[in-house]
RODO-2510 file (C-alpha; in nm, 4 decimals, decimal comma):
residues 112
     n   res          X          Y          Z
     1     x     7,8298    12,2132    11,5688
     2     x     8,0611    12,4981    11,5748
     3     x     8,1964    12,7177    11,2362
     4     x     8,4824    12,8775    11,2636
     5     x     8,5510    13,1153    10,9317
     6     x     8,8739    13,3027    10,8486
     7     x     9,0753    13,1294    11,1825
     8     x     9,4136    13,2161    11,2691
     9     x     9,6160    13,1399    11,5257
    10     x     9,5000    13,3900    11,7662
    11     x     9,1454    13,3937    11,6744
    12     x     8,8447    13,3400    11,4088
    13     x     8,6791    13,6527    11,2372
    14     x     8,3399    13,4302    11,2553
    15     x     8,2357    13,2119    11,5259
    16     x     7,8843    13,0107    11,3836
    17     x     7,6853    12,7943    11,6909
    18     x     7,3212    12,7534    11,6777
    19     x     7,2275    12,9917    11,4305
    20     x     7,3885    13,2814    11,6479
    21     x     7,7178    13,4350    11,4441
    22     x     7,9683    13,5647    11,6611
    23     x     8,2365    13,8437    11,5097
    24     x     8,5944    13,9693    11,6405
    25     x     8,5709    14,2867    11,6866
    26     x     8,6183    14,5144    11,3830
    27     x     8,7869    14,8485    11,3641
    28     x     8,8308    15,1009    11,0874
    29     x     9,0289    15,3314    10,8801
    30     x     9,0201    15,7247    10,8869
    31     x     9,1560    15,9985    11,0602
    32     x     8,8048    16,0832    11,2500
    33     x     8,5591    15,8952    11,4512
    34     x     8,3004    15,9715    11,2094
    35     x     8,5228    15,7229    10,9161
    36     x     8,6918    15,4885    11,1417
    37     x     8,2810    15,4087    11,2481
    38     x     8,1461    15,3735    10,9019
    39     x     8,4391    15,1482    10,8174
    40     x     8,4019    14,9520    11,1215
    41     x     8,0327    14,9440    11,0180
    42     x     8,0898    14,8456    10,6599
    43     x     8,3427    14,5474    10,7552
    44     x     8,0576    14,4214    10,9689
    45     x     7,8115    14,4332    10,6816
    46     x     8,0469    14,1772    10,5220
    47     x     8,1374    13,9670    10,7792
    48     x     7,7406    13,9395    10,8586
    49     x     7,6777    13,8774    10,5108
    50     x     7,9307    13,6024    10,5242
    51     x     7,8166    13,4626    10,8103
    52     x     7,4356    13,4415    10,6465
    53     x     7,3405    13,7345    10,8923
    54     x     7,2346    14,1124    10,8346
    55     x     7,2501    14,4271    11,0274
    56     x     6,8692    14,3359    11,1151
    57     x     6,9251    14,0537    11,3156
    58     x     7,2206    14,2067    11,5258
    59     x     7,1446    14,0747    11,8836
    60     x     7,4109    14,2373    12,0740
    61     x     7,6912    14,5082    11,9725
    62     x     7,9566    14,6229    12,2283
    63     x     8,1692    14,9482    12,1348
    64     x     8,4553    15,0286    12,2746
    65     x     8,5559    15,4067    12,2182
    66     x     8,9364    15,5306    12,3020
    67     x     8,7811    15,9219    12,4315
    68     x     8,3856    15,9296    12,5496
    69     x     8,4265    16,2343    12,4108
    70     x     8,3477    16,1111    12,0828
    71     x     8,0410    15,9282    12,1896
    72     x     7,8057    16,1369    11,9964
    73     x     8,0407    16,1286    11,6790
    74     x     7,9621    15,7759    11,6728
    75     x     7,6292    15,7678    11,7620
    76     x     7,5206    15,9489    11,4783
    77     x     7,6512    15,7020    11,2248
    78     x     7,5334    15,4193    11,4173
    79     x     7,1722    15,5582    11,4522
    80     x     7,2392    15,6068    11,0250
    81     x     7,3291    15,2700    11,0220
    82     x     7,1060    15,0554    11,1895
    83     x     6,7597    14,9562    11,0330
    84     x     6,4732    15,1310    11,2359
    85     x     6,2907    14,9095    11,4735
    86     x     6,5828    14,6646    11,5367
    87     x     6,8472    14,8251    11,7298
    88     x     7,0124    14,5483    11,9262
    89     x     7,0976    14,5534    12,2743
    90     x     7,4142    14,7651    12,2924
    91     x     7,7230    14,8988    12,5567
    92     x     7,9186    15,1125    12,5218
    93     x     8,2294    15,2097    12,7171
    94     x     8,6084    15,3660    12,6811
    95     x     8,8927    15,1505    12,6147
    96     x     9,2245    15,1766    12,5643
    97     x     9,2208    14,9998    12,1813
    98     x     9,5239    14,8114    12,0470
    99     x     9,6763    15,1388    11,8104
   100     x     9,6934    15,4930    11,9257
   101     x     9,5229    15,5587    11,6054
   102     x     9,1987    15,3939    11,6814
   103     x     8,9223    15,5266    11,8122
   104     x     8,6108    15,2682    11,7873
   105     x     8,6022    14,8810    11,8009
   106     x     8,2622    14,7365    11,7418
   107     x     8,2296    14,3862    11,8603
   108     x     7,8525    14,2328    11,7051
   109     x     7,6865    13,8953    11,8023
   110     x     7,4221    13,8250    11,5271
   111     x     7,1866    13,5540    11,4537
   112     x     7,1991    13,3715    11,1674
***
């Protein structure tokens, strides 16, 4: 069975299929990488908590950055942020993200 939470038109922000939660990718607010990522971070808290996931049982994350230049920005929040002993199987890479504003997208695959 397939869940599909919070669906538009365009997409769901939660995709449920055997026990494995699937997220849209999440963005933030802020002026520096360093906010936009704990946003982004925080915004996936919920949606895994909604989903009946945690940070703990991420699977797979994929970040998309706007500069590589800000790679290490990020990292350090993300090494803040995820519980030691379970960091999930991650990419990174640069992207050119929907507004000129943003500088991270975090898309998260989690199971349930």
């Amino acid at each position: 069975m397939i869940e599909r939470i919070d669906t538009g038109a365009r997409m769901s922000r939660i995709v449920k299929h055997n026990g494995t939660a699937y997220l849209c990718g999440q963005v933030g607010e802020g002026a520096t990488v360093t906010e936009q990522t704990q946003d982004c971070l925080a915004r996936i808290d919920a949606l895994l908590e909604r989903a009946g996931s945690s940070r703990g049982k991420i699977l797979q994350a994929i970040v998309w950055l706007s500069d590589m230049a800000d790679f290490a920005e990020m990292n350090a929040v993300w090494d803040a942020w995820v519980p030691e002993g379970e960091a999930p199987a991650r990419a990174c890479g640069e992207a050119r993200l929907a507004r000129d504003t943003l500088k991270v997208e975090i898309i998260v695959t989690a199971a349930c």
